[in-house]
N, C-alpha and C positions, 0 to 999 in steps of 0.2 A: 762841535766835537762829539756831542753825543750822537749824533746821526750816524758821523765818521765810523763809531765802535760798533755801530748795528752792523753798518757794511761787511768791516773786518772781519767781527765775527762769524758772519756768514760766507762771506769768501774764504777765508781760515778753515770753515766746514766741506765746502765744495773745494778746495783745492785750487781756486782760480789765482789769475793773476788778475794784479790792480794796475789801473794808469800810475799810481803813486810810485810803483817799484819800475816800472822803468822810467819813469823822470829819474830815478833817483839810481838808475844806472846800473840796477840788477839783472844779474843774465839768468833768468828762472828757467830753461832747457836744461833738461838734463836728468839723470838719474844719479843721486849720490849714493844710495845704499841699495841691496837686496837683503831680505831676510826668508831665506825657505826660497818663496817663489812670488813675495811681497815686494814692493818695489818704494822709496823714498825717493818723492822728486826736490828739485831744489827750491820751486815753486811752493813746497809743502811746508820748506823753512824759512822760506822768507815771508811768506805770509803772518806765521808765527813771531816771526822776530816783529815785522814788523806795527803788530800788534804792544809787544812789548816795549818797543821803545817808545811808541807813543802815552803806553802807564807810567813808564820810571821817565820819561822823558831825558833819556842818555842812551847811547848806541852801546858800548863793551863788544862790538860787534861778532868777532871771531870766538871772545868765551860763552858767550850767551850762546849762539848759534850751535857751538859745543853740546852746550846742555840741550838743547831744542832737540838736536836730532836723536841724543843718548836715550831722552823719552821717547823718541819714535818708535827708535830703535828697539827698546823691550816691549812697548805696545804691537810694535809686527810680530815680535819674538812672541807674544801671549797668542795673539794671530793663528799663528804658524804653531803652537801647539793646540789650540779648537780645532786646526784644517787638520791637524793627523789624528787628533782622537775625534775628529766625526761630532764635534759640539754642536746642535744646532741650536737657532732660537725662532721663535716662531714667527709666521709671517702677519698676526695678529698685532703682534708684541710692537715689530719693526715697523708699521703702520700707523700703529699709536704716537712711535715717536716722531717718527716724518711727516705723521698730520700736526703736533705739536709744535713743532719748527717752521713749517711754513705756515700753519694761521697765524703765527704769532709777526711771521716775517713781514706780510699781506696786511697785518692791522696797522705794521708799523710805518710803512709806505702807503698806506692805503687803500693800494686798489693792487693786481696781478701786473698790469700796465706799467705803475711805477715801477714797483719791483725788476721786471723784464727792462726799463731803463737803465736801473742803477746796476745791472748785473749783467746782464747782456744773455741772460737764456729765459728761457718760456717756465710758466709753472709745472708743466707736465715733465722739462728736461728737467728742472732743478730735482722736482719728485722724485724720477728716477736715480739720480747723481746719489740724493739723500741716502734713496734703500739699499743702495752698495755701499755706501759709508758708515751708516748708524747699523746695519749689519754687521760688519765687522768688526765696529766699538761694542756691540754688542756680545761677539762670541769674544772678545778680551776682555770683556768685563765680566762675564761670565766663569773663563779660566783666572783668572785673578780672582775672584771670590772663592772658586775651591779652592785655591792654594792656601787661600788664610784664612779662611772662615772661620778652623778652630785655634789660631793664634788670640791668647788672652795676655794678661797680662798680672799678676798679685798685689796688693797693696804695697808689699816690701819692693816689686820692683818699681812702683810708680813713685817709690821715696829714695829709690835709685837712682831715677830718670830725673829728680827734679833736683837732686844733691849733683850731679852732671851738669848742668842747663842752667841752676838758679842765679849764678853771675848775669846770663846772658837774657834769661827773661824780661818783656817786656812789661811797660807799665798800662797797669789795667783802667783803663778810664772808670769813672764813678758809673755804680751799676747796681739797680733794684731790682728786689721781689717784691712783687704785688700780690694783695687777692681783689677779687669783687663779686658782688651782690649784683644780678640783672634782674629787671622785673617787665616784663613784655606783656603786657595787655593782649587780652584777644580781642581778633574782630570779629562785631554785631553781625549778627545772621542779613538785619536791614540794608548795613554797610556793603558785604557783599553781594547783596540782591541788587543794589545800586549800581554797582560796576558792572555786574555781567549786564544789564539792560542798557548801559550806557553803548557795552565793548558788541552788544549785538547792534544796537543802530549803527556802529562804523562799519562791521562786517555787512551786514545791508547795504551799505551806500556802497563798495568794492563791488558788490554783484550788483547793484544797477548801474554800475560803471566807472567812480570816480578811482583816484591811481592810490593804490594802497602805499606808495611811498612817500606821497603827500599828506595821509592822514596820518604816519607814522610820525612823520617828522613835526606835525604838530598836536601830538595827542599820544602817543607812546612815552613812556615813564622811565624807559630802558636809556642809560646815560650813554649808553655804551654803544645803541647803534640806531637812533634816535634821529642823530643827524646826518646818516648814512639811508635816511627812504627807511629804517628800519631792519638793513641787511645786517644778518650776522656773519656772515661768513662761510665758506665750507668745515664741515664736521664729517665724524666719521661715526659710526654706532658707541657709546659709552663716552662721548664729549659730552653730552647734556644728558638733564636731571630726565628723568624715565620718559613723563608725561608728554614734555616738548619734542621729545627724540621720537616719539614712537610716531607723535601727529606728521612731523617731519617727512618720516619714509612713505608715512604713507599717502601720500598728497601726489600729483602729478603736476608738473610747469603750470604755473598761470593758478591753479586750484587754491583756494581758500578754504581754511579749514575750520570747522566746529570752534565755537569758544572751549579752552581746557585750562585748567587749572594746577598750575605747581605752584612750590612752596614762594615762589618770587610773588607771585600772582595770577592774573587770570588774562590770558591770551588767543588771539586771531594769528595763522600764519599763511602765511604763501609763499609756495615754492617758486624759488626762481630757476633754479639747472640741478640735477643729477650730472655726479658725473662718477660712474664706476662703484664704488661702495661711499661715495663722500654726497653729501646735499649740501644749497646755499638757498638760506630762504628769509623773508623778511617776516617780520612780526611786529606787533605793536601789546606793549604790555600795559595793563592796568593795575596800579597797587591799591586794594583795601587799606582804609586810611582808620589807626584807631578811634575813639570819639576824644575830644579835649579833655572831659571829663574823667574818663578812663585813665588815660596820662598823669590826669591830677592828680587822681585817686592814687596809683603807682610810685610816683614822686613824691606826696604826704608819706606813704607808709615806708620809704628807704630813709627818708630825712629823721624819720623817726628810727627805724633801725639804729643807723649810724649813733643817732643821740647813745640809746642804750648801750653803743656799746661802749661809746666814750664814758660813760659812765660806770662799767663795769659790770652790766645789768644783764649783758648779754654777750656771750662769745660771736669772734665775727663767722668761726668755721661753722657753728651751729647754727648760726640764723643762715650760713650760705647753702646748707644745706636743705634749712626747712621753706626756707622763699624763695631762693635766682631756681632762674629757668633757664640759666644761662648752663656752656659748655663745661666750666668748672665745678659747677655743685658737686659732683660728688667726691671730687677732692677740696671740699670743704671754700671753694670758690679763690684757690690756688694758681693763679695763670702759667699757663707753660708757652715757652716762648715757639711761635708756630715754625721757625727754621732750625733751631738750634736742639729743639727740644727737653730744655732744663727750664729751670726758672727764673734767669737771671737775663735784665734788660738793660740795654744803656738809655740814657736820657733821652737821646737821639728817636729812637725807637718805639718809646712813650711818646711821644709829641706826636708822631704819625697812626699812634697804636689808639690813640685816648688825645684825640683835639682838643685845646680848650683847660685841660688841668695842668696847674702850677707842678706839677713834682718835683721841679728843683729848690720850691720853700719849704718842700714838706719834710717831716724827718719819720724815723721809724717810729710805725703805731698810730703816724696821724691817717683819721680816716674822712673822706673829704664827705661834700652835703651830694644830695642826687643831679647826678649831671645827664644831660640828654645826650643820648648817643640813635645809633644806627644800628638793624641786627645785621646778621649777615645777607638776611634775604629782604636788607633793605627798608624793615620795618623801624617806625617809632617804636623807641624805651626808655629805661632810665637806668641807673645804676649808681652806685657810692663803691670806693676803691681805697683800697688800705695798703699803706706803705707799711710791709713786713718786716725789711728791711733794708737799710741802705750804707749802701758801702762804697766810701769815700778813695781816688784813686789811691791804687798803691801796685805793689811791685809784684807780681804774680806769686800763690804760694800755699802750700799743703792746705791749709786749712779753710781760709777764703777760695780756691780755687781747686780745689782736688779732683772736679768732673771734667774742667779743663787740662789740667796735666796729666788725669788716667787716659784721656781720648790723643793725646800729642804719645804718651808712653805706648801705647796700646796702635798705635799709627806709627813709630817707630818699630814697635817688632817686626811690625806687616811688612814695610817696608826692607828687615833685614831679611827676611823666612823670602821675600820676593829677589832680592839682591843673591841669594843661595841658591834660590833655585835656575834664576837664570846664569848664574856662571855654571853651572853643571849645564843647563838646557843650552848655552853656545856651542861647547866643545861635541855636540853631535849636531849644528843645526850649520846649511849652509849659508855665509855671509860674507859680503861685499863690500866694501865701504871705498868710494872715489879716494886717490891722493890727498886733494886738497882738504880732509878730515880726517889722517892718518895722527896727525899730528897731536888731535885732540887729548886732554886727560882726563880719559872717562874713568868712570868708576869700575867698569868691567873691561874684561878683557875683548872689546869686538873685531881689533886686527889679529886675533890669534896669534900674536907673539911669543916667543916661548922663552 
């Protein structure tokens, strides 16, 4: 099933049709709306539905469809007002995202080949298909951001919005603030003299001829493309860290390049194809490994932090500040949750975030011993983690949850200032909508009925 959603959602973006919708007896020809000089196919909505019915797993068929189009509908409509006021976005921008979508598509299938199976067009058609589409979610996401950009919202009315709603709120699963303390060892000048002498004899054996995807696959550190001969992928310029991007471009098919070093580690690459402003090239990385000792040494001085502070010897904000090396020190070693952006986690979220810690025994203020972790680029550390605090389910509400209900009140204005402007912006805009969706009860007026 999770296969099934990648598909979807990529079909969903291209506008294609599936085998699934005609077994299932939908006639996807057709045009059901025009907006300006924008066009909704039927194909556009059943794709989407049938996305949907697969999450709620129940059809509603004719109201859901309803709703589907009604969002089309004001997304052409934002459209159609970028195409009269001359919005552009740049072809930089629009590149970024379409390279985004499809390396991400290509990793998930695997190879371009797959891809080209489960979908039935080439990577260069799908490319193209992308930059007329993510263009013009682009210039509507752009008109939508000016419309509300300066819509906010006041305390008084976000106690507005929750005295409206708070019947109908739902209940908040048990959800922590954390902070932590990291302490990352550096590596020995020795250590790295080791790997580069190591990562030059593999580069040696490439130029006396053995197959660089052979050494990759048993001697590269990279999880990710390791057992791929070492390929990553195509990129475009600002996909990768400075050092790797720059060896990248400048390498020619077949060419191996200097050992260079980023912050992952220290690398050989070889190009495999250019194609246009994108490369695909393989490499084999080497990670500098801290010493045991160094680790110990790290691990003794957190286990001792943590004592002091159970003890009351020591604040956790002030030791997070004078010891981690981590990304929180200078919010006193405060995690902020990397999607939502606030500081509040669910259990769920911990357990993938911090492997290996209880948080469900622990209660507010307990601070745990040094746990071995991973940094970002991959390195041995350690760290000890403090449950700030914890908050047991309950019903959503002003005081536990006020950054949640300003962002739902403040996403309701948007959405009224957005609902106003387009009933003014229909009544001068041309629109079309087929019979069979006349019927609908949208929230706007799109048959211009009077």
């Amino acid at each position: 099933m999770k296969y099934a959603r990648h598909i979807l959602t990529l079909l969903c973006l291209l506008g294609m049709v599936t085998a699934a919708e005609s077994q299932n007896g939908y006639e996807v020809d057709g045009v059901v709306a025009v907006v300006g000089k924008n066009i909704i196919k039927k194909s556009d909505i059943e794709n989407s539905f049938l996305q949907i019915r697969i999450k709620q797993g129940s059809e509603n068929g004719y109201e859901n469809r309803c709703r589907i189009l009604e969002n089309m509908l004001l997304t052409k409509l934002l459209l159609h007002k970028g195409e009269v006021d001359s919005i552009k976005v740049t072809n930089e921008d629009v590149e970024a995202e379409v390279q985004y979508y499809l390396k991400n598509y290509v990793r998930q299938y695997g190879s371009r080949e797959a891809l080209r199976e489960a979908t039935g067009y080439t990577y260069d058609e799908m490319h193209d298909i992308f930059v007329d589409q993510l263009r013009n979610r682009q210039i509507s996401q752009r008109v939508e951001y000016n419309l509300t950009q300066h819509v906010t919202v006041t305390p008084r009315e976000v106690a507005q919005f929750y005295e409206k709603v708070k019947d109908s709120l739902p209940t908040i699963p048990e959800s922590y603030e954390i902070s932590e303390i990291t302490i990352s060892p550096s590596v020995s000048e020795e250590e790295r003299d080791r790997v580069r002498t190591e990562l030059a004899r593999l580069r040696e054996r490439v130029l006396n001829g053995e197959k660089f995807s052979m050494l990759a696959t048993l001697y590269s550190q990279d999880p990710g493309s390791a057992n791929k001969g070492g390929e990553v992928g195509f990129f475009t310029r600002g996909d990768m860290v400075g050092e790797f991007e720059a060896a990248a471009f400048a390498l020619k098919p077949g060419e191996v390049s200097p050992i260079i070093e980023t912050n992952f580690g220290f690398h050989i690459l070889q190009l495999i194809e250019r194609r246009g402003n994108s490369v695909n090239v393989r490499h084999i990385l080497m990670i500098p490994k801290v010493s045991s000792d160094d680790l110990l040494r790290a691990r003794m001085k957190l286990d001792s932090i943590a004592q002091e502070i159970r003890l009351g010897k020591t604040d956790f904000a002030a030791a997070a500040r004078q010891y981690s090396d981590g990304n929180s020190k200078e919010q006193g070693g405060v995690v902020t949750h990397p999607t939502t952006g606030n500081n509040r986690f669910l259990l769920e979220e911990l357990k993938e975030l911090y492997p290996g810690i209880g948080f469900a025994a622990m209660e507010s203020g307990d601070v745990t011993n040094a746990t071995a972790m991973k940094t970002s680029d991959q390195r041995d550390a350690y760290r000890i983690v403090r449950i700030d605090r914890k908050l047991p389910p309950h019903q959503a509400n002003l005081t536990d949850d006020y950054d949640r209900l300003s962002n739902a009140a403040l996403q309701e204005a948007k959405d009224k200032k957005l609902l106003e402007w387009s009933a003014k912006m229909i009544k001068t805009t041309y629109i079309r909508l087929s019979d069979e969706y006349k019927d609908c009860d949208f929230k706007l007026n799109w048959n211009k009925r009077q």
